[in-house]
C-alpha positions as CSV (number, residue, x, y, z in Angstrom):
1,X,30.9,121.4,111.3
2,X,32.6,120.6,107.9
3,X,36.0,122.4,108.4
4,X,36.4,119.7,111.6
5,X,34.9,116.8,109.6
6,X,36.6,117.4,106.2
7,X,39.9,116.2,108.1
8,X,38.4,113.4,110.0
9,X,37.0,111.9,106.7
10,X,40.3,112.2,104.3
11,X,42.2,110.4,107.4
12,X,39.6,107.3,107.4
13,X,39.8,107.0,103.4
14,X,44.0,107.7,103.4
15,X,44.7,105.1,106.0
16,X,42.2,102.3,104.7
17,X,43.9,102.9,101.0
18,X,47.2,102.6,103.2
19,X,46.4,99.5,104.2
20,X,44.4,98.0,100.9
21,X,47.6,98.8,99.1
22,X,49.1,96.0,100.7
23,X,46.4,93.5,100.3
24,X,47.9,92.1,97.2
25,X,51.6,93.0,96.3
26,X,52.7,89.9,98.4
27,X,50.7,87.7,96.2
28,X,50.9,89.1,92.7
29,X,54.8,89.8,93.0
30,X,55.0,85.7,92.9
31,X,53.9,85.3,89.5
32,X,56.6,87.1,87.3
33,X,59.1,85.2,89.0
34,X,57.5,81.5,89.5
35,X,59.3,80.0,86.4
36,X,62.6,81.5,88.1
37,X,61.6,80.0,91.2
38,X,61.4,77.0,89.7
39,X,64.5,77.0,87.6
40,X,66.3,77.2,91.3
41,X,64.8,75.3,93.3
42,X,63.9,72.4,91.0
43,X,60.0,72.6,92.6
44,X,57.0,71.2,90.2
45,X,54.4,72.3,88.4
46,X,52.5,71.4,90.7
47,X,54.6,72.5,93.9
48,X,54.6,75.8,92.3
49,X,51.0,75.9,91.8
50,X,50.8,75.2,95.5
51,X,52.6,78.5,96.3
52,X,49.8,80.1,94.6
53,X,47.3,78.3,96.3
54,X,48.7,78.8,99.5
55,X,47.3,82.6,100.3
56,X,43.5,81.2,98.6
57,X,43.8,78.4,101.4
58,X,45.1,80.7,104.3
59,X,41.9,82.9,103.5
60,X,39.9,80.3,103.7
61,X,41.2,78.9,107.0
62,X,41.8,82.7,108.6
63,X,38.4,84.3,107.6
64,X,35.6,82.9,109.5
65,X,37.6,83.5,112.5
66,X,38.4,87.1,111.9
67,X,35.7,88.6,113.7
68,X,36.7,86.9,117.2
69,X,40.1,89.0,116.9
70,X,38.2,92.0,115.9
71,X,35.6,91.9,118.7
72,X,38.6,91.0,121.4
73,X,40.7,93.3,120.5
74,X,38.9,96.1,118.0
75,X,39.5,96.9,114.5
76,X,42.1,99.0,114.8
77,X,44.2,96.7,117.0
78,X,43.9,94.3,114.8
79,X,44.3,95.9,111.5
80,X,47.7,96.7,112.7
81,X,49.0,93.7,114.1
82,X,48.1,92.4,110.8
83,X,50.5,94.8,108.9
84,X,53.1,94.0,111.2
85,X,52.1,90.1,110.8
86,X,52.4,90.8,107.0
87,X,55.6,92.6,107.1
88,X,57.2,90.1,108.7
89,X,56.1,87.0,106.7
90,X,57.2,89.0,103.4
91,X,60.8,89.3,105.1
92,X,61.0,85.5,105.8
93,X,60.3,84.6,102.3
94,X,62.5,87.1,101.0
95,X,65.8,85.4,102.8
96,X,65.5,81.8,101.3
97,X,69.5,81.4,102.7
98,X,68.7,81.7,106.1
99,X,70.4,79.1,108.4
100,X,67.5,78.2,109.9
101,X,65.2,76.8,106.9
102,X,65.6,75.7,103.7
103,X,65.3,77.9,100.8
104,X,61.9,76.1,100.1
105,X,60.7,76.2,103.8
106,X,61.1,79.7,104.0
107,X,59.6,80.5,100.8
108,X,56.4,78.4,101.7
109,X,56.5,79.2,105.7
110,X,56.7,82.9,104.6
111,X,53.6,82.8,102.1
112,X,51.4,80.8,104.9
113,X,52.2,83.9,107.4
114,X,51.9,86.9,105.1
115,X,48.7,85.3,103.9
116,X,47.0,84.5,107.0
117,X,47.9,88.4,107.8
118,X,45.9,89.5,104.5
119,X,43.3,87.4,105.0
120,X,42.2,89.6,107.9
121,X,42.8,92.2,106.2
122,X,40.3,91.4,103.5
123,X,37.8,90.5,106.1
124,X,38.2,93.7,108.1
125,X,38.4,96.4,105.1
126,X,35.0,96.0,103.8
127,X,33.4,96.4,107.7
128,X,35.4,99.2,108.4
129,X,34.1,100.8,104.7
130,X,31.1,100.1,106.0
131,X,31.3,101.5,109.3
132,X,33.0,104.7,108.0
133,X,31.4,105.1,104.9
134,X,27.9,103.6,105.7
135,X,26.0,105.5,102.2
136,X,28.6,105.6,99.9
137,X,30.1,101.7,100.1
138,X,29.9,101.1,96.5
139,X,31.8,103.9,95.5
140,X,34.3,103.8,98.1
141,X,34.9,100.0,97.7
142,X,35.5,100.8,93.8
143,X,38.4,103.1,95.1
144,X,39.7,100.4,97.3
145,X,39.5,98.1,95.0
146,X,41.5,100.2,92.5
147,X,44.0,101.2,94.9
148,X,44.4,97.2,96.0
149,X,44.7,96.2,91.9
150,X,46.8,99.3,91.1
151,X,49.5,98.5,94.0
152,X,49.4,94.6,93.1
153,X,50.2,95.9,89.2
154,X,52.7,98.0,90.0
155,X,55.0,95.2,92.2
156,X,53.6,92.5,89.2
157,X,56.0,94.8,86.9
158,X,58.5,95.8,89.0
159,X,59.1,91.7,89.7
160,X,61.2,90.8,86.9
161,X,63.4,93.7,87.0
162,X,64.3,94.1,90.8
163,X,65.4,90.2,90.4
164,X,67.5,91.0,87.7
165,X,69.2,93.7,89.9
166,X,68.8,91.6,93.5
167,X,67.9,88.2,92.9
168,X,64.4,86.7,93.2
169,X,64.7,86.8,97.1
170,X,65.0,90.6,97.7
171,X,62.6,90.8,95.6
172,X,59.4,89.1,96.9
173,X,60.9,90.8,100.2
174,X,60.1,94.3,98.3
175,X,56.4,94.7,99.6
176,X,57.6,94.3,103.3
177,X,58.3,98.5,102.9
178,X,55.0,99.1,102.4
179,X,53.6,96.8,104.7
180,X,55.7,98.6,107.3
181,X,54.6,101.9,106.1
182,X,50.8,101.5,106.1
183,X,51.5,100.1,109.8
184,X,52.9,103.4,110.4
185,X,50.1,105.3,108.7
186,X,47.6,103.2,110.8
187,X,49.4,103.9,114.2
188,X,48.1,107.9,113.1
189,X,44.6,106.6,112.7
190,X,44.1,105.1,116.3
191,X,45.6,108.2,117.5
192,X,43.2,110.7,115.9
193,X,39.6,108.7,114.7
194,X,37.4,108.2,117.6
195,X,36.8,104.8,118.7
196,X,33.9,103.3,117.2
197,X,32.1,99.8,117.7
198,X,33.2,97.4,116.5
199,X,31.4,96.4,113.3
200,X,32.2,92.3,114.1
201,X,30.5,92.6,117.7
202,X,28.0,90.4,118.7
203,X,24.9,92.7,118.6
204,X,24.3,96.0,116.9
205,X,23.4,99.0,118.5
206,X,20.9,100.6,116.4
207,X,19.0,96.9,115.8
208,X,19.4,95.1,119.2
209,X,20.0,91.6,119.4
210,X,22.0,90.3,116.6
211,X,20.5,88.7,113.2
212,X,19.9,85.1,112.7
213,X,22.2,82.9,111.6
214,X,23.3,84.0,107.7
215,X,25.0,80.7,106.8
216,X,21.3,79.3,106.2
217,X,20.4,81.9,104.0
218,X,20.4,81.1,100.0
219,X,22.1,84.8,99.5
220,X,24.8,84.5,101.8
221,X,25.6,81.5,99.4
222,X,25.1,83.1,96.3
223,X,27.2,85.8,97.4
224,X,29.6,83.3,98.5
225,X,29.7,80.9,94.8
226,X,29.7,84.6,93.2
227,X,33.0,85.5,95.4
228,X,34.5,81.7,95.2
229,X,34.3,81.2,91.4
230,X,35.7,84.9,90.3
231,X,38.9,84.2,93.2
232,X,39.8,81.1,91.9
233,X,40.0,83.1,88.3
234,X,42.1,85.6,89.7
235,X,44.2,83.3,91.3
236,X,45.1,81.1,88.1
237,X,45.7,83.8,86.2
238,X,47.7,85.5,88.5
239,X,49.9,82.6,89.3
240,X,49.5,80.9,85.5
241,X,49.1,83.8,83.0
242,X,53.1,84.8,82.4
243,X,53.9,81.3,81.7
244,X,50.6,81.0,79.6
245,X,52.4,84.1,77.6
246,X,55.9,82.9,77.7
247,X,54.4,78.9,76.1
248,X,53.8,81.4,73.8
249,X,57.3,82.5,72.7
250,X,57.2,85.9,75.2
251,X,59.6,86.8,77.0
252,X,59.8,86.3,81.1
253,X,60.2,89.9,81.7
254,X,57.4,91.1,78.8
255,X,55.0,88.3,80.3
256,X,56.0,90.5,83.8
257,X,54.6,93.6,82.5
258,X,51.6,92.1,80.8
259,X,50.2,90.2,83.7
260,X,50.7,94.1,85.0
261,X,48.6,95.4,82.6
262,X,46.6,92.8,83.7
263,X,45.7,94.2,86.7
264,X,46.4,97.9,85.9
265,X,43.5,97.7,83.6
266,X,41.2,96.8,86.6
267,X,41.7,99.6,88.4
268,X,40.1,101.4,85.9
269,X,37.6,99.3,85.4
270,X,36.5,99.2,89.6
271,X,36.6,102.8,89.4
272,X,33.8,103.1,86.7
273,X,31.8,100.6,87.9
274,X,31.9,101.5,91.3
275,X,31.1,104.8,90.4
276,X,27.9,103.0,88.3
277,X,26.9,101.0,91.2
278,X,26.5,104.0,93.5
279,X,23.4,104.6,91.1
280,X,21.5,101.3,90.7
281,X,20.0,98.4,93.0
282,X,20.6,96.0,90.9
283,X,23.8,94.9,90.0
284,X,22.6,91.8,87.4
285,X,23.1,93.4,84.2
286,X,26.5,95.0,85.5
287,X,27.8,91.3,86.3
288,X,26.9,89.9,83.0
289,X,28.9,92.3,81.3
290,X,31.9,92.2,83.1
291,X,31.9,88.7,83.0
292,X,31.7,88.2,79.7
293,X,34.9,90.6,79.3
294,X,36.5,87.6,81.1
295,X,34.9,85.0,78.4
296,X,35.8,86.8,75.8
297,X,39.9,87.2,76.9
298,X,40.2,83.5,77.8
299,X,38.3,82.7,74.5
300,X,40.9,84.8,72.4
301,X,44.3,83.2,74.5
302,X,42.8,80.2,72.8
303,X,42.2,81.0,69.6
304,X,44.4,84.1,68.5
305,X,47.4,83.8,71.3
306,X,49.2,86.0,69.0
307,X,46.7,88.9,70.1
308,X,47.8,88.2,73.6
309,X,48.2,91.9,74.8
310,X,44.5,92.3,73.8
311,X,43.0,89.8,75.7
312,X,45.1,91.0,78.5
313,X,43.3,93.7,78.5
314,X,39.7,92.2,78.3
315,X,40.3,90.0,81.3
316,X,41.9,92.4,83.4
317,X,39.3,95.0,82.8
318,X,36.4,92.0,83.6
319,X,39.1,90.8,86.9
320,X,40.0,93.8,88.8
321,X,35.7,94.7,88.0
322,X,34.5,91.6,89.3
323,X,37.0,91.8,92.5
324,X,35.2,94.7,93.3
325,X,31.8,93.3,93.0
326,X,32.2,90.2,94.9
327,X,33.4,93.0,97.6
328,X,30.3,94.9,97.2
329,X,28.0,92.3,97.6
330,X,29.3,91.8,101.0
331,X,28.4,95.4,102.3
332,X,25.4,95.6,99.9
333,X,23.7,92.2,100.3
334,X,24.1,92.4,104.6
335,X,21.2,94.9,105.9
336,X,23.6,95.8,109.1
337,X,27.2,96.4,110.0
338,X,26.9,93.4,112.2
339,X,25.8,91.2,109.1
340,X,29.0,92.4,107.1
341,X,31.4,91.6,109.5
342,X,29.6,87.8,109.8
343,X,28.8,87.8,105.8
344,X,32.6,88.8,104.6
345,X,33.7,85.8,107.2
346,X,31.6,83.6,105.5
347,X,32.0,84.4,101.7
348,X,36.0,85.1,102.2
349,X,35.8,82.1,104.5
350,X,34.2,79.7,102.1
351,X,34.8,81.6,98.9
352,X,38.8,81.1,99.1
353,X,38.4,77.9,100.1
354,X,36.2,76.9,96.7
355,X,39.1,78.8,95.0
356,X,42.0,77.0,97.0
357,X,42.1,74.6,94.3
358,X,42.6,76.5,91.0
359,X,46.2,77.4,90.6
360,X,47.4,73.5,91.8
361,X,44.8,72.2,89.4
362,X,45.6,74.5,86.6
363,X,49.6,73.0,87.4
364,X,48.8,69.6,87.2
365,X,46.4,70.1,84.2
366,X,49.4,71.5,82.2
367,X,51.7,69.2,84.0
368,X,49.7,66.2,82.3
369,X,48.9,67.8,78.8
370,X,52.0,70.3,78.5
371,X,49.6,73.1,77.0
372,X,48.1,75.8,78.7
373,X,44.5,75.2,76.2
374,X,42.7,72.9,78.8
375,X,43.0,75.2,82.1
376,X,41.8,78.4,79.3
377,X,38.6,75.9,78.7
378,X,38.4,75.0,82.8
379,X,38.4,78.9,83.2
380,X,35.7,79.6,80.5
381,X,33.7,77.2,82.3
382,X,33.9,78.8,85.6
383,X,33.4,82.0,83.7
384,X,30.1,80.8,82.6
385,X,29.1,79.5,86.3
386,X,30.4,82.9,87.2
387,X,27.8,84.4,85.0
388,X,25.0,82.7,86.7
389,X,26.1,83.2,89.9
390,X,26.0,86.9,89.0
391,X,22.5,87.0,88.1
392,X,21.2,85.7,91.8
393,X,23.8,87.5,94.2
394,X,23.4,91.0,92.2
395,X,19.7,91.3,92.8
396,X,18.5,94.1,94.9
397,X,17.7,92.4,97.8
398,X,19.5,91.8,101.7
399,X,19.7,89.1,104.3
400,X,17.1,88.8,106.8
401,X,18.0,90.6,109.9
C-alpha cells in the first residue's frame, strides 16, 4: 500500500502549495509601489487606500457564494478556473496603457477580477486540506500558510526593483507567471487524484443530512470577529506599512524589503505554531501570545520608529501566525467537511467584509492628521479586540452538527 500512496499524497500537498503560492503575491506586490502609483497617477490617499481595500471587499462579496461553484462544478474545476481567472486579472492591471481603459480603470478593474479569483481560492483551500488531509489540518494549514506568506514576501521585495528595471506596470503583472504555472500544475492533479466529493455539497456522506444552519451559532461568529479583526490588520499593514517606514525618513526601496521581512518572518512563525497546534485542543493561550507580538510591534512604530526593523519583525512573526490561525479555526471549529466548506464561506464571507474598511480608513485617518500615529493606536485597538476574540474562538470545542 505505501509505495502507491506515498505518490498520491506528495501530489495533493505539491499542487495545493501550487496554488496557495498564489493566494497573495497579487495583493502584497501593491504595497511597495503604492506611493509610485500615486506619484503617476495623481490618485489620493484615500483612492489608494481603496486599491487596498478592493481584494478585502471582493472576498467578502465572492465567499459565501463559493460553495455553489464548487458543488456545480467540483473542486477541481473550479480551483482551476480560478487560476486562470487570476492570471488574467494580474495581466490587465499590469498594462495600465491599454487603449481600451484608462491607466486607473485597468489598475482598479484588474484588482476587482484577480481578487474575486482569490477569494475562491481562500474559500476552497482549507476544504480541500480538509478533505485530503482530514487528521493532520493544523499542521498542514501551518505549511500552507507558510508557503502563501513566503511567496507574498518574496514578490513584496522583488516590487521595487522589477519597477526600477520595467516600470510599475510589468511589475504588478509579475505574479500572472505563477498564476499560470500553478494552473498547469493543477491540470496534473485532476488527471491523477481520484475524484472525491465534494467537501461544499449539500449533505455529507458519512453524517447524512446536512447540519443546521451555522450562521446562528455563537462560534461560527467568534470564528468569524477572530478572522475579521486579524484581516483588516494585515491589510493596513500591507497596504500602509512602507509609507509608515518611508514618513520615517526610509527609503521606498528599503521600506520594499522590510514590509518583506514582514511577511517572511511569518512563515516561520505558521510553521512552529502549526506544528504546536497539531498537539493541543485549545488554542487560547497560543492566540494570546501571538497577538500580543502584534501589540507589542505597533506599540514600538509609536514610540521608538527608529527601531523600525525590530518591530517589523514582531508583527510579522504575530501576522503571518495569526493568518494561520484564523485558517485553522475554520477546519478545527466545523465537526464535518460539509461544515468547513459552509463555515470558511461565512467567516471569509463576513470576516473580509468587517476588514473591507481598514486600508481606506487608515488613508483618510492620515489624509486628515498627516501622521501615521493615529491608524498605529486604531490598530492596537483592534489588536486588543483581537485578543478577546482569541480567547472564545480558540476553545476546544465545534459547531453543532
Amino acid at each position: 500500500m505505501m509505495p502507491t500512496r506515498a505518490p498520491s499524497q506528495l501530489l495533493l500537498l505539491a499542487t495545493v502549495l501550487m496554488v496557495t503560492i498564489n493566494l497573495r503575491p497579487a495583493i502584497t506586490v501593491v504595497g511597495p509601489l503604492v506611493e509610485t502609483i500615486g506619484a503617476d497617477t495623481a490618485l489620493s490617499p484615500t483612492l489608494l487606500g481603496l486599491l487596498g481595500a478592493i481584494p478585502v471587499i471582493a472576498f467578502a462579496l465572492v465567499s459565501p457564494s463559493v460553495h455553489l461553484l464548487s458543488g456545480r462544478f467540483g473542486l477541481e474545476p473550479t480551483i482551476l478556473g480560478a487560476l486562470l481567472l487570476l492570471a488574467a486579472g494580474t495581466l490587465l492591471r499590469a498594462a495600465p496603457q491599454n487603449p481600451l481603459l484608462s491607466t486607473e480603470a485597468a489598475l482598479f478593474l484588474g484588482t476587482v477580477v484577480l481578487a474575486a479569483a482569490i477569494g475562491v481560492g481562500n474559500v476552497l483551500v482549507p476544504a480541500v486540506v480538509k478533505r485530503d488531509f482530514p487528521d493532520r489540518v493544523p499542521l498542514m494549514t501551518g505549511v500552507y500558510t507558510a508557503t502563501m506568506v513566503g511567496a507574498a514576501a518574496g514578490f513584496s521585495a522583488a516590487a521595487v526593483p522589477l519597477a526600477e528595471l520595467f516600470d510599475w506596470g510589468p511589475a504588478l503583472g509579475a505574479p500572472a507567471v505563477m498564476a499560470l504555472l500553478g494552473a498547469a500544475a493543477w491540470t496534473l492533479r485532476m488527471g491523477k487524484v481520484p475524484h472525491r466529493p465534494t467537501t461544499t455539497a449539500t449533505t455529507d456522506p458519512s453524517h447524512g443530512a446536512a447540519p443546521a444552519t451555522i450562521i446562528g451559532q455563537p462560534l461560527a461568529w467568534q470564528v468569524t470577529i477572530f478572522f475579521g479583526l486579524q484581516s483588516s490588520l494585515f491589510f493596513v499593514l500591507l497596504t500602509w506599512f512602507p509609507a509608515v517606514q518611508t514618513a520615517q525618513g526610509v527609503g521606498e526601496s528599503q521600506a520594499g524589503y522590510w514590509l518583506a521581512v514582514f511577511q517572511a518572518v511569518g512563515v516561520l512563525s505558521s510553521l512552529i505554531v502549526g506544528h504546536i497546534m497539531q498537539r493541543t485542543r485549545d488554542q487560547r493561550g497560543i492566540a494570546t501570545v501571538i497577538t500580543s507580538f502584534m501589540i507589542i510591534g505597533l506599540l514600538g512604530m509609536i514610540q521608538l520608529p527608529q527601531l523600525m526593523p525590530v518591530w517589523a519583525l514582531s508583527s510579522g512573526i504575530a501576522s503571518g501566525a495569526l493568518l494561520m490561525l484564523g485558517l485553522s479555526f475554520i477546519s478545527l471549529r466545523a465537526a464535518t467537511p460539509t461544515q468547513v466548506g459552509k463555515l470558511s464561506g461565512m467567516v471569509q464571507g463576513f470576516g473580509y467584509l468587517l476588514a473591507a474598511g481598514g486600508p481606506v480608513m487608515a488613508g483618510t485617518l492620515y489624509e486628515a492628521t498627516g501622521t501615521w500615529t493615529p491608524v498605529l493606536w486604531v490598530c492596537i485597538g483592534l489588536s486588543g479586540a483581537l485578543l478577546v476574540a482569541g480567547l472564545f474562538a480558540g476553545r476546544s470545542v465545534q459547531l453543532h452538527r
